[in-house]
C-alpha positions in Angstrom: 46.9 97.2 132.1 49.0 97.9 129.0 50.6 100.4 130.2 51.3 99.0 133.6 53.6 95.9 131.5 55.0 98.5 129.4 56.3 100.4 132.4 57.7 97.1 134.3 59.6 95.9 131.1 61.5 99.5 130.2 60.6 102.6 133.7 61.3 105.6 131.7 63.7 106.7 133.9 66.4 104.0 133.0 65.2 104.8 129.4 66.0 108.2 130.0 69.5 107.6 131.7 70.8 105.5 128.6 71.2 108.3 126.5 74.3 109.8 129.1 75.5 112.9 128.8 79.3 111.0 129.2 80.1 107.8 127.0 83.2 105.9 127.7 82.7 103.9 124.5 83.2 106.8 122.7 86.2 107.9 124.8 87.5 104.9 124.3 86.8 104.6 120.4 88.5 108.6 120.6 91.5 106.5 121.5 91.5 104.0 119.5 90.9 107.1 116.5 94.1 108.9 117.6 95.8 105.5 118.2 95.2 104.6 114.3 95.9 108.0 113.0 99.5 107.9 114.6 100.6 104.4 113.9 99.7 105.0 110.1 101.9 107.9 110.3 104.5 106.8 112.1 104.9 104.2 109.9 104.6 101.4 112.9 101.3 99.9 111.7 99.8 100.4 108.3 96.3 101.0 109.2 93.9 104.1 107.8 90.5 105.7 109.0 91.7 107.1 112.0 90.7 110.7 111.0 87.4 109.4 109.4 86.4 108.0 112.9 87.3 111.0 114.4 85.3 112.7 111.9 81.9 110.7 112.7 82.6 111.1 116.7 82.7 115.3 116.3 79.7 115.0 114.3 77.5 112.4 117.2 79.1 115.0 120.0 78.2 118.4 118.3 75.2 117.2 117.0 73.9 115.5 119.9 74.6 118.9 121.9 72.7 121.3 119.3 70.2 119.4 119.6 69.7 119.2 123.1 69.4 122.8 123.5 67.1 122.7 120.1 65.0 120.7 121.9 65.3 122.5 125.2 64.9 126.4 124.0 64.0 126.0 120.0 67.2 128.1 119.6 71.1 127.9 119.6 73.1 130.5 121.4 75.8 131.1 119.2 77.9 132.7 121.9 77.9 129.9 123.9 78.4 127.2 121.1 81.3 129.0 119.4 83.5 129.6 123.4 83.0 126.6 123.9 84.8 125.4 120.5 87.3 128.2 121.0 88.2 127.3 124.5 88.9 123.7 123.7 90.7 124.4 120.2 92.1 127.5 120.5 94.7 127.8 122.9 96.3 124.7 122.3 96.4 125.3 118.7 97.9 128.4 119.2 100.7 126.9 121.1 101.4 123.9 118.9 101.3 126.4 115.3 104.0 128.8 117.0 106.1 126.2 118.6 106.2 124.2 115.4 107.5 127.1 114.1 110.4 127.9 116.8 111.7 124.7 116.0 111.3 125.0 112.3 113.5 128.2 112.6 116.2 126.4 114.9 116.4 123.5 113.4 114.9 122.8 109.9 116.0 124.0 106.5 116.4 127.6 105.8 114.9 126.9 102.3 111.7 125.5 104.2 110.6 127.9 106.4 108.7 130.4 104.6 106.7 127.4 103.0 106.1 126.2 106.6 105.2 129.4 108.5 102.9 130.3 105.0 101.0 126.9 106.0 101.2 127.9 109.8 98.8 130.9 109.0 96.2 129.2 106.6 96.3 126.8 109.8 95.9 129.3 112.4 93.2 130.6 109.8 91.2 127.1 109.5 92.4 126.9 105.4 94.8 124.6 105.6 92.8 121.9 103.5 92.1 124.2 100.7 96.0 125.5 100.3 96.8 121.5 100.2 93.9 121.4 97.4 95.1 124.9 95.5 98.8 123.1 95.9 97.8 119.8 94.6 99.2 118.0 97.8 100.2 114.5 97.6 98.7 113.8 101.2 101.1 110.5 101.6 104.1 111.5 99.5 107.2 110.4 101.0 109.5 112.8 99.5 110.3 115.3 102.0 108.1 117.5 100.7 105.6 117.3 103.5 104.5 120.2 105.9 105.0 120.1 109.5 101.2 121.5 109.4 99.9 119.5 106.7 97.7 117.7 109.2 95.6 121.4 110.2 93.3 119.8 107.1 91.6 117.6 109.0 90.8 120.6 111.8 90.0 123.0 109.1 87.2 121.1 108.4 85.9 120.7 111.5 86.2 124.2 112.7 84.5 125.1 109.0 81.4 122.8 110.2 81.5 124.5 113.4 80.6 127.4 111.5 77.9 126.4 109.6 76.1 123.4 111.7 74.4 125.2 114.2 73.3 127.6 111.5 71.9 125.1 109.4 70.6 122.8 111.9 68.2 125.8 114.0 66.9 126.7 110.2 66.3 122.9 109.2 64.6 122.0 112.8 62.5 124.9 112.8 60.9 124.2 109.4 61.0 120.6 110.6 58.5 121.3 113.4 57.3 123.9 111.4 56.2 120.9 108.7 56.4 117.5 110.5 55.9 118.4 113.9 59.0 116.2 114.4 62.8 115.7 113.4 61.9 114.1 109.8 62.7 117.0 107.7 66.4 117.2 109.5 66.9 113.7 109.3 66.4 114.2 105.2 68.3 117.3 104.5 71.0 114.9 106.6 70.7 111.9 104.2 70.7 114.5 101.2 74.0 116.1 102.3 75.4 112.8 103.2 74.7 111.3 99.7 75.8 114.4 98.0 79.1 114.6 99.5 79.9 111.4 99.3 79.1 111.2 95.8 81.4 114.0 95.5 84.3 112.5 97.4 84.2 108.9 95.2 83.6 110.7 91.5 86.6 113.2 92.6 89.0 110.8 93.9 90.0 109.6 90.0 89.6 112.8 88.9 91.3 115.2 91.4 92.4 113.4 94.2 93.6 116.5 96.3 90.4 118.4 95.9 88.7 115.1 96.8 90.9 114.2 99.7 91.0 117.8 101.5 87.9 119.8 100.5 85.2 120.1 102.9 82.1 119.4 100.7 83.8 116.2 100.0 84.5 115.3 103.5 81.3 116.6 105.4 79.0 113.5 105.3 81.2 111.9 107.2 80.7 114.8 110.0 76.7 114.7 109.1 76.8 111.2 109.3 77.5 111.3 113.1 75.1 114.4 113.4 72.2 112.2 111.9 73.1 109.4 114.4 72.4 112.2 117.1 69.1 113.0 115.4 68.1 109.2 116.1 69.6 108.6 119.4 66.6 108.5 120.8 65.6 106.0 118.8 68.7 103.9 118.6 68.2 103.8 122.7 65.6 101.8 122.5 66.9 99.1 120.8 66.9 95.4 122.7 70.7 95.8 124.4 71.3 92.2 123.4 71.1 93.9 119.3 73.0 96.8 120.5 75.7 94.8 122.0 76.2 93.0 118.7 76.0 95.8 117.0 79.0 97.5 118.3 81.2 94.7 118.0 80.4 94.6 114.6 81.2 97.9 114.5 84.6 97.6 116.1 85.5 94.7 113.5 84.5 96.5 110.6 86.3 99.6 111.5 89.5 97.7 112.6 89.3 95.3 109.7 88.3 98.0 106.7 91.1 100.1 108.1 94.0 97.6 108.0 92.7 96.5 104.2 93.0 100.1 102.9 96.8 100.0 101.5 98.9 102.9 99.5 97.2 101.3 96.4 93.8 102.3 97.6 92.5 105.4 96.3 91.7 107.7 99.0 89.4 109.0 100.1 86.8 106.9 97.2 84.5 104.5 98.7 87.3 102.9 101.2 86.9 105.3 104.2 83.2 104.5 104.3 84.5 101.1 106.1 85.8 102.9 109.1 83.1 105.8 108.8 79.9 102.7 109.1 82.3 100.8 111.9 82.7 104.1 113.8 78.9 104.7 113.5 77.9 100.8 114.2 79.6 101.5 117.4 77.8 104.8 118.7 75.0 103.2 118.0 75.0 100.3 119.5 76.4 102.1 122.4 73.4 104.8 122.7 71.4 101.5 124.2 74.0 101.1 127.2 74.8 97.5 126.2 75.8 95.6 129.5 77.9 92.9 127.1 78.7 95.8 123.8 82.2 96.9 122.6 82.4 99.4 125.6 83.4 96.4 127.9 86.8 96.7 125.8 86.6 100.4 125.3 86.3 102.2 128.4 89.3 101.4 130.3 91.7 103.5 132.0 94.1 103.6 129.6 91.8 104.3 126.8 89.9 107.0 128.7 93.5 109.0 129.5 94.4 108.7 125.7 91.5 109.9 124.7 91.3 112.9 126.9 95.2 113.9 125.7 93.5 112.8 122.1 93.7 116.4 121.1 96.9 116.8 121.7 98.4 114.2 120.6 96.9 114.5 117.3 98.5 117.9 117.2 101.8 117.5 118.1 102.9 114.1 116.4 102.8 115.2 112.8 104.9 118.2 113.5 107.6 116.0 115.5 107.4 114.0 113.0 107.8 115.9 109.9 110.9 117.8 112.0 112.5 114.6 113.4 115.4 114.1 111.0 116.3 117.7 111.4 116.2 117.2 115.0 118.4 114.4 115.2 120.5 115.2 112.1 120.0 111.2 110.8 118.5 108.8 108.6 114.9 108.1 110.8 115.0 104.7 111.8 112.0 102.4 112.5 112.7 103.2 116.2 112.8 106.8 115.6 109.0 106.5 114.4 108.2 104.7 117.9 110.5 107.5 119.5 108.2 110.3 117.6 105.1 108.9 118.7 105.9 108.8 122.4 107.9 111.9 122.7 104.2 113.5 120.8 102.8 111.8 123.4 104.5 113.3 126.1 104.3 116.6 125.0 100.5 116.2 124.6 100.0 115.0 128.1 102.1 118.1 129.2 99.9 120.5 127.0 96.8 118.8 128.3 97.3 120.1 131.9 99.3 122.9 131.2 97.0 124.5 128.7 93.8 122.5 127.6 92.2 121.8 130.8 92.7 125.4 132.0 91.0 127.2 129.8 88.5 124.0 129.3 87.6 124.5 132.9 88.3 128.1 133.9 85.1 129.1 136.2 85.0 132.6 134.1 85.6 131.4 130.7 82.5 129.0 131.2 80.1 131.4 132.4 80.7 134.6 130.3 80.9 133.0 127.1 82.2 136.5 125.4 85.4 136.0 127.2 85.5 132.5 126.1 85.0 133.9 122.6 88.0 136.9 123.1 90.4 134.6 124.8 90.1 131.9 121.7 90.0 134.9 119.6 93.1 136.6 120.6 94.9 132.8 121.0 94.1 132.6 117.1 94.7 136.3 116.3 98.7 136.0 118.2 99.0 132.5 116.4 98.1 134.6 112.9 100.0 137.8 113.6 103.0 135.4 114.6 103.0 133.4 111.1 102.2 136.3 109.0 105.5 138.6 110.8 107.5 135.0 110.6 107.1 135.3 106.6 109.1 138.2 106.3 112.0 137.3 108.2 115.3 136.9 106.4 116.9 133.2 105.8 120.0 132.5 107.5 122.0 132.5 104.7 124.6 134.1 103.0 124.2 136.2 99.6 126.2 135.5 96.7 127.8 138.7 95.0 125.8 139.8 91.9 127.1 138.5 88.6 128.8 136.0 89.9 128.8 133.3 87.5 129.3 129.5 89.5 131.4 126.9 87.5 130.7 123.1 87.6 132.0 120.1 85.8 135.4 120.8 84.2 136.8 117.3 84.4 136.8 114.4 86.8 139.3 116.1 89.0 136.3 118.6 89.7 134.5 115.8 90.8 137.3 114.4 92.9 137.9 118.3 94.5 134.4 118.4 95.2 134.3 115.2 97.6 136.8 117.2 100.2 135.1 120.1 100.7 133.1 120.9 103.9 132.0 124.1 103.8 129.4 125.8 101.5 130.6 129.2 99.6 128.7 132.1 99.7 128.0 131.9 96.3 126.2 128.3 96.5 124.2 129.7 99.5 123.1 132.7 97.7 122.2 130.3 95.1 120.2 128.1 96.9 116.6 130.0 98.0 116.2 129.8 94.1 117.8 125.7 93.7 114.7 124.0 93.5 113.5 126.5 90.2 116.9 125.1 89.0 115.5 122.7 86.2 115.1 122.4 83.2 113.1 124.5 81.2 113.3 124.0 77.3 111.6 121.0 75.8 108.2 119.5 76.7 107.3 116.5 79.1 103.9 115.4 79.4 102.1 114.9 83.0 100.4 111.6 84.7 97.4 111.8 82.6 98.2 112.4 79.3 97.9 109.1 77.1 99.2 109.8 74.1 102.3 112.4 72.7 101.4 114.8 70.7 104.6 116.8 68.8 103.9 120.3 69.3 106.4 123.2 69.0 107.9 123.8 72.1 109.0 120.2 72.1 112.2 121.4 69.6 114.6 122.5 70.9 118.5 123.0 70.2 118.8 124.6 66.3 115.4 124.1 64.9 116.8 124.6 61.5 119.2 121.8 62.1 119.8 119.4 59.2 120.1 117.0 61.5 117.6 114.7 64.4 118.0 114.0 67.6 115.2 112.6 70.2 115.8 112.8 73.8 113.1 109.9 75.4 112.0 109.0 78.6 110.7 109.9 81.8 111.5 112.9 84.2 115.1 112.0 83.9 115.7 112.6 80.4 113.9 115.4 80.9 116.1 117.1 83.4 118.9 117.2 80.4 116.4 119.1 78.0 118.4 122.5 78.8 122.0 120.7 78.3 120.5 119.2 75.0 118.8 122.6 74.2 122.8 124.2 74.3 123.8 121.1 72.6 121.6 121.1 69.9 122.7 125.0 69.0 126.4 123.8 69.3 125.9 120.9 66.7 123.8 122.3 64.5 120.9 119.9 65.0 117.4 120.4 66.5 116.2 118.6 69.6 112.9 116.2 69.7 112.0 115.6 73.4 109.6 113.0 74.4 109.5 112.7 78.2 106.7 112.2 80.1 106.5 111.4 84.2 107.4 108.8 85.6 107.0 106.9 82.5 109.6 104.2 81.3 110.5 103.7 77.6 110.9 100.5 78.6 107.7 97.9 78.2 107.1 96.8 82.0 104.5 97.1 84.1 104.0 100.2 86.2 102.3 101.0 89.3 102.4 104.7 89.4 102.2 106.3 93.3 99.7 109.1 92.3 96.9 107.3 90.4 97.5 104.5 92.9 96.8 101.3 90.3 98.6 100.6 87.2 100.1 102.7 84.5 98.1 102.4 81.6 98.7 105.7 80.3 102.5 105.1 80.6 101.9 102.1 78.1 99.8 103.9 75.2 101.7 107.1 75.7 104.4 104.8 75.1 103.2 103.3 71.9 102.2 106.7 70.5 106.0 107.7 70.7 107.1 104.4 69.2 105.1 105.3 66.3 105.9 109.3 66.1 109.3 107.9 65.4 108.4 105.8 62.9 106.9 109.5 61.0 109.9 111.4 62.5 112.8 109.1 61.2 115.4 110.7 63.4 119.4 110.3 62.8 120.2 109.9 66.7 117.6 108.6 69.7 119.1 109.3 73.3 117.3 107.1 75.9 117.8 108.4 79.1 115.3 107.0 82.4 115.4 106.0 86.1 116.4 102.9 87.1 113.1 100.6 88.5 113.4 97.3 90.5 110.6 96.3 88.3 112.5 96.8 85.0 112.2 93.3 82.9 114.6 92.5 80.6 112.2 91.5 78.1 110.7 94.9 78.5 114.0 96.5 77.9 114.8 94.1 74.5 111.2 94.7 73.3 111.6 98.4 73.2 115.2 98.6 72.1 114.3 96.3 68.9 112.0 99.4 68.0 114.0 101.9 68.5 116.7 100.3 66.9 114.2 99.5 63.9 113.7 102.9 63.5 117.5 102.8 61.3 118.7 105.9 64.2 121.5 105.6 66.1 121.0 104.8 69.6 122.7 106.5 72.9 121.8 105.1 76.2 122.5 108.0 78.5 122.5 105.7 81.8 120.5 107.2 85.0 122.0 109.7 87.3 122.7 108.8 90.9 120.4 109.4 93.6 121.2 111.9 96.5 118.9 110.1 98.6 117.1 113.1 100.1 116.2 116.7 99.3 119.9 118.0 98.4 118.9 122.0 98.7 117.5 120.9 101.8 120.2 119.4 103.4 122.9 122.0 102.3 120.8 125.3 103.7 120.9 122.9 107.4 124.6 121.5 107.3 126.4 125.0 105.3 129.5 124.3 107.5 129.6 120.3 106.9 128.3 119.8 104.0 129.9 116.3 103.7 126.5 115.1 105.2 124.7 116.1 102.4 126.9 113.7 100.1 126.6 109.9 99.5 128.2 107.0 98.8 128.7 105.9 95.6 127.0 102.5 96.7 124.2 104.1 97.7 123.8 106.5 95.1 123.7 104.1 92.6 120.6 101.9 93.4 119.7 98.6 92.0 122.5 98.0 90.5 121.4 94.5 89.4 119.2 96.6 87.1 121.2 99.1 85.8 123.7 96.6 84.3 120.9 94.6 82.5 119.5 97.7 81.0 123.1 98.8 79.9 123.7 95.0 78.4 120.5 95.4 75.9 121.5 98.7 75.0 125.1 97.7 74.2 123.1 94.0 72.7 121.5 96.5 70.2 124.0 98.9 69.2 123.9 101.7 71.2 126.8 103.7 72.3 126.9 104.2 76.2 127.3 107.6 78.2 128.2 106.2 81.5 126.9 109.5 84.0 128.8 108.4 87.1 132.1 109.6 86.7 130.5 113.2 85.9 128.5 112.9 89.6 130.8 110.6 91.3 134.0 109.5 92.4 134.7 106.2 93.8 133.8 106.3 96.8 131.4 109.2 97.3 128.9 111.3 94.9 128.9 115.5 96.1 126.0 117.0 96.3 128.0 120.4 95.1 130.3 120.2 92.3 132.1 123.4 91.8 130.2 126.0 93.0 126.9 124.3 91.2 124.4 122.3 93.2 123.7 119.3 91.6 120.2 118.0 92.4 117.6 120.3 92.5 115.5 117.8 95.0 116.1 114.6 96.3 116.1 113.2 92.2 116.7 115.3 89.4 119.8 117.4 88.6 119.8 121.1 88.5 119.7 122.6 85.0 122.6 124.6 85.7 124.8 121.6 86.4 123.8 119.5 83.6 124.8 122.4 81.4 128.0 122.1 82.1 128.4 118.3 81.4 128.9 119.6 77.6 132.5 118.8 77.3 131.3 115.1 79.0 128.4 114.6 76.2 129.2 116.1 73.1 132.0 113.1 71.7 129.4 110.5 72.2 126.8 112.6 70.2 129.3 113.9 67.5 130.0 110.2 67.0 126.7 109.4 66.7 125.3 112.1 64.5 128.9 111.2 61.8 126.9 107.8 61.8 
């Protein structure tokens, strides 16, 4: 009788058809993945955790399938698992690494390319993450500095669980049958890897945000999460649908909602992506229960069904087109360039998935001899490699300066005024520039993000160490671009050179949020004080305050440090902040070497917040200190050059080359003479 009323309320054959071998929520919530992970990089919406929802889907899908065949033969074929990866990664991968690297070579800079096609191979290798980690990538630096491959991280990953989950999960079944006589022991050694990794992921994150933000053992739970949703599918199927239903639209609102609340303060990857990582899995399984009234009534749609099957694609093609886009169209990129990136990616994804994806998804031959699924993915990745690895040794497009040649600068401002009419770049500057952005300064010390407090140590003297005479270069990275012009102008004055410098560190008392640490500066401030009281030990004659100018400069900041400095009985020089180019200068001049005018600026422009730069130069004047106005030495009127004689001025899109600011001697040496007489 019991079982009669349990076989009326749930027939085992609807039970059975719930768990379906195709889900259109999760096609859907595919799309919705790739739709997040564009828009954040586009710039259209700011919304994070695409790539972490991606992350839990691969892990339900893989799972669910190595599993299946667990339960259907106790074994996995390797052969069969690994085509099939290959023949839905491979070839498209293939195409996308090499053609990112035919337009790299046509239309990016010269000075670029190696780096590029270096990253193309540990792509086409499945490294990528772990050269961002040995390289200490800022993942959402905004600096030009990005790889058109930088995104391959994310892949690398999964192809790196590829290699080990089947492994792993035939060992841990096995003894869990072995044990349990059920799934109990793989369910554990799930939780355990989950728990470790992310333990790993939020203790790293303040510690060593690249290794926490690429590396795979700090990203795999969110893989094994899906995989120990697959182990309970089952389960989760058998949920009352009414539960289920609910259950994945709370899903959908905590992924949508987490996502949009992570911001560039947030440190990533830390506890935030477990919002979009419990959302994505709220979803699946809610969804293993076939919820009449769940989140798939929004999910599987057309639309969402095509995007997710181009998904792939997409994902590959818009960070390249993006990355390349201002070489491409030779501007500034627009907000409607970013929309124009993601639908041109688009395109080209849809075109790769019929052109490549789906015939070599589908080919009759490749399905059923998995060995020539495994040597056509193989060779796909091998070509992709060989390609990259000739690539590095091919020669830049660019002319060689003659040896000894010895490239003059700043003689006067008529050098300045010379260097605003020329359009094309000499030999000698383009021999020059393979080795610009080594071009800074070397003498000196500065201190990096995390230091707290200066320390003199030797190698922060510089100029005549024997001089009778003090003087302290402070600030932050751009004081410490002059430390070679000060080291030459130390030796020529007969005094020795104290420089205090440390990143992106103001002398000036305001508050600071600083882009790497994502929160607020507090090293900045005690660093900060312990300078303020080395001077107080060092008693210099002269202190030179050189920094860059910050919207968020106060001018009680600026008064409360000044009345130190000027308390200190030195005399005070404010050496006022260097243009900006507005882009990576080297860059720029290896792409435009017959129209180099592009690579210049207006004066306007170059000189940014201006509103700031004259209160800063008020409280310096308010307390004594004689001014060294930079811009006639970078600028003339109207426009700032990005080469001044045959020197390249900036080194990056910031900070001037060592080289140039060694020539500025003649334009520094009255102000500090004058200063040093007292």
């Amino acid at each position: 009788m019991t079982t009669d009323t349990r076989t009326r309320r749930r027939p085992p054959a609807a039970q059975t058809d719930r768990l379906r071998k195709y889900r259109p929520d999760i096609q859907g919530l595919r799309a919705v993945a790739i739709m997040m992970v564009v828009s954040m990089h586009c710039g259209i919406l700011d919304i994070h955790g695409g790539v972490d929802v991606s992350f839990v889907l691969s892990g339900f899908l893989i799972g669910g399938q190595l599993l299946a065949e667990i339960d259907k033969t106790g074994k996995v074929s390797l052969t069969k698992f690994w085509a099939r990866r290959f023949r839905r990664l491979a070839p498209a991968m293939a195409v996308t690494i090499v053609g990112t690297a035919v337009l790299a070579w046509l239309y990016a800079s010269p000075l670029r390319f190696r780096g590029y096609v270096e990253d193309g191979l540990a792509s086409s290798l499945s490294v990528m993450n772990w050269r961002l980690v040995e390289t200490g990538t800022d993942y959402f630096a905004n600096d030009g500095s990005q790889s058109p491959y930088q995104h391959f991280w994310s892949l690398g990953i999964e192809e790196q669980f590829y290699v080990i989950a089947p492994i792993a999960l035939v060992v841990t079944a096995w003894l869990s049958r072995l044990v349990f006589r059920n799934r109990v022991l793989v369910a554990l050694f799930l939780m355990a890897v989950i728990g470790g990794s992310f333990y790993l992921g939020y203790t790293q994150t303040s510690e060593n945000q690249p290794l926490a933000y690429f590396s795979t053992h700090t990203r795999i739970w969110e893989i094994t999460f899906g995989v120990l949703l697959a182990v309970g599918a089952q389960l989760l199927s058998r949920m009352n649908t009414g539960f289920a239903a609910v259950l994945s639209w709370l899903g959908l609102g905590i992924t949508l909602v987490t996502a949009l609340l992570i911001s560039a303060e947030t440190p990533l990857p830390g506890y935030a992506v477990a919002g979009p990582v419990l959302g994505a899995g709220l979803i699946i399984a809610g969804g293993c229960a076939a919820p009449r009234l769940g989140a798939e009534r929004l999910l599987d749609n057309p639309v969402f069904n095509f995007i997710g099957s181009v998904s792939y694609g997409w994902y590959l093609w818009h960070w390249p087109l993006l990355i390349l886009w201002p070489y491409l169209v030779s501007w500034e990129v627009t907000y409607a360039d970013r929309f124009r990136v993601a639908v041109a990616s688009f395109l080209v994804a849809v075109a790769m998935y019929y052109a490549v994806e789906r015939r070599f998804r589908n080919n009759v031959q490749l399905v059923a001899r998995p060995w020539k699924g495994i040597l056509v993915g193989g060779t796909a990745t091998a070509c992709a490699a060989g390609a990259m690895a000739l690539a590095t040794m091919v020669p830049l497009n660019l002319a060689t300066a003659a040896s000894g040649t010895v490239a003059v600068g700043y003689t006067d401002e008529a050098s300045v005024e010379a260097a605003a009419l020329r359009t094309k770049l000499s030999a000698t500057v383009q021999g020059a520039l393979p080795k610009t952005a080594e071009n800074h300064a070397t003498r000196g010390c500065i201190d990096d993000t995390e230091v707290a407090k200066f320390t003199m140590r030797d190698f922060c003297v510089i100029g005549d160490p024997e001089g009778k005479k003090t003087i302290v270069l402070m600030g932050d990275s751009h004081a410490w671009q002059w430390n070679d012009a000060f080291h030459d102008l130390g030796k020529k004055l007969g005094a020795r050179v104290v420089t205090m410098a440390k990143g992106g560190c103001s002398p000036q008392e305001y508050r600071i949020i600083n882009d790497e640490l994502h929160r607020e500066y507090t090293e900045c401030d005690s660093w900060r004080d312990s300078v303020f009281k080395e001077l107080g030990d060092l008693k210099p004659d002269v202190i030179v305050v050189a920094d860059r100018t910050r919207r968020e400069a106060t001018r009680a900041g600026a008064e409360a440090t000044f009345k130190v400095l000027k308390s200190t009985g030195a005399e005070l020089v404010y050496l006022t902040d260097t243009p900006q180019p507005g882009q990576n200068v080297p860059d720029c001049l290896a792409t435009h070497v017959d129209d180099i005018s592009s690579c210049n600026r207006k004066q306007y422009e170059a000189l940014e917040y201006t509103d700031f730069r004259t209160m800063e130069r008020e409280v310096a004047e308010k307390y004594g200190a004689s001014i060294i106005d930079t811009v006639p030495a970078f600028c003339t009127k109207d426009v700032c050059p990005s080469v001044i004689g045959d020197q390249v001025v900036y080194f990056d899109s910031s900070h001037i080359t060592s080289s140039y600011s060694k020539t500025l001697e003649p334009f520094l040496v009255p102000t500090l003479e004058e200063a040093l007489a007292g």
